[in-house]
Phi, psi and omega in degrees: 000331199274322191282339143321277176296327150348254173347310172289296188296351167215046120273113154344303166336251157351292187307329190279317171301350176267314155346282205301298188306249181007310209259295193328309177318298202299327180290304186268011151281352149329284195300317197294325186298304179270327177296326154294322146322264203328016177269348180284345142311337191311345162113350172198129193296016172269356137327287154267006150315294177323285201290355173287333194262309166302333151326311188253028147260016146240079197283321186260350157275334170296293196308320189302296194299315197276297163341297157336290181309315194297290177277004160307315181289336181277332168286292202343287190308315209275309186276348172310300189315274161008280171284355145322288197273338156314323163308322198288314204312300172327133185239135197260080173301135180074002192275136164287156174317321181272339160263358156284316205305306174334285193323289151346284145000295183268335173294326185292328199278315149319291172333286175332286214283356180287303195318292221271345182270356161268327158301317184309327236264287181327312187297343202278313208278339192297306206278018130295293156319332189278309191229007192262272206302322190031065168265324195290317209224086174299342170293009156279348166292325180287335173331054197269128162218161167233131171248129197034059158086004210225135179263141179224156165325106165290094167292312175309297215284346191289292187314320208276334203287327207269287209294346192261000164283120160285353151319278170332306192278332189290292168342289195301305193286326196280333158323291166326262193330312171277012157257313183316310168293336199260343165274352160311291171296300174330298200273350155279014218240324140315269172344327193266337173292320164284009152072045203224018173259125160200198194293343182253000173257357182307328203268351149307305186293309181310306172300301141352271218289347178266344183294304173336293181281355168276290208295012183235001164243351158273323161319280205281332171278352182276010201258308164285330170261031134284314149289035136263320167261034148089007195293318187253128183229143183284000000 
């Protein structure tokens, strides 16, 4: 077995499927994540307090899930890079005009997705800090409500007060956007590794995967520019 994952981790191959699996894990916690946001739409914060609050009253199912997490991303990052800079390496020597351009192509469309998933990967952490951690705006520790009877995190007030930044809110939509291309690309990108691609399902997939990044850029950009044009107010 061990000489199995050997093998898998210095294969091309091997790598790209720990990509693929790595990355399906992180799309749904993506989605599961923004249906959760959206409670700040429910017409009253007390929706989402409530679900901030259950969250952290299971501390070894949160921790288990954030582990998880940690390390689906840290292989993601670790096989992009990889075939990333093996792709550089290569050198396209003997190549016709139509296989540098191919070539051409498949570097950039890398390059894009290394670029834009380091920036998502900074913004993950600022927005850990921001609203996990609470460092950017330590007056969110005082942040109090009570719901049913239960004194709690004002989870609303913190997102509308964070949010009332346009800094803050500009970062977040350039985050969003650069998940929309880098999940654009990704999740059809999946499919073809996991060999579940083929000339009558590409326009399927293809089609999938731009519904996928709109509706996760529009889930998550309507929270900061609701708070901004005054919709969410504390």
């Amino acid at each position: 077995m061990t000489h199995g994952i050997s093998m898998m981790i210095r294969s091309s191959i091997g790598r790209k499927w720990i990509a693929a699996i790595t990355g399906l894990l992180m799309i749904g916690f993506v989605v599961v994540h923004m249906l959760g946001n959206l409670q700040m739409f429910a017409g009253t914060p007390d929706k989402i307090n409530q679900y901030a609050h259950l969250l952290k009253s299971m501390p070894g199912v949160l921790w288990a899930f954030r582990l998880g997490l940690i390390a689906a991303t840290g292989l993601h990052i670790w096989a992009t890079l990889s075939l990333a800079r093996e792709n550089r390496m290569a050198k396209p020597q003997g190549y016709a005009v139509a296989g540098r351009k191919s070539r051409l192509q498949v570097t950039l469309t890398s390059v894009t997705m290394v670029i834009s998933g380091s920036i998502i990967l900074g913004f993950v952490i600022f927005h850990l800090l921001h609203f996990t951690v609470q460092m950017v705006d330590r007056s969110y520790l005082t942040m109090q409500t009570v719901s049913g009877g239960v004194t709690m995190p004002d989870v609303y007030r913190m997102v509308v007060t964070g949010f009332s930044n346009p800094w803050i809110s500009g970062f977040y939509l350039l985050a969003m956007a650069l998940l929309f291309s880098h999940l654009r690309h990704g999740a059809a990108s999946v499919f073809q590794t996991l060999g579940l691609r083929d000339r009558h399902l590409a326009k399927i997939i293809s089609t999938g995967a731009w519904i996928l990044a709109v509706a996760l850029f529009l889930g998550f950009g309507a929270i900061p520019i609701a708070v901004l044009t005054g919709v969410l107010k504390p």
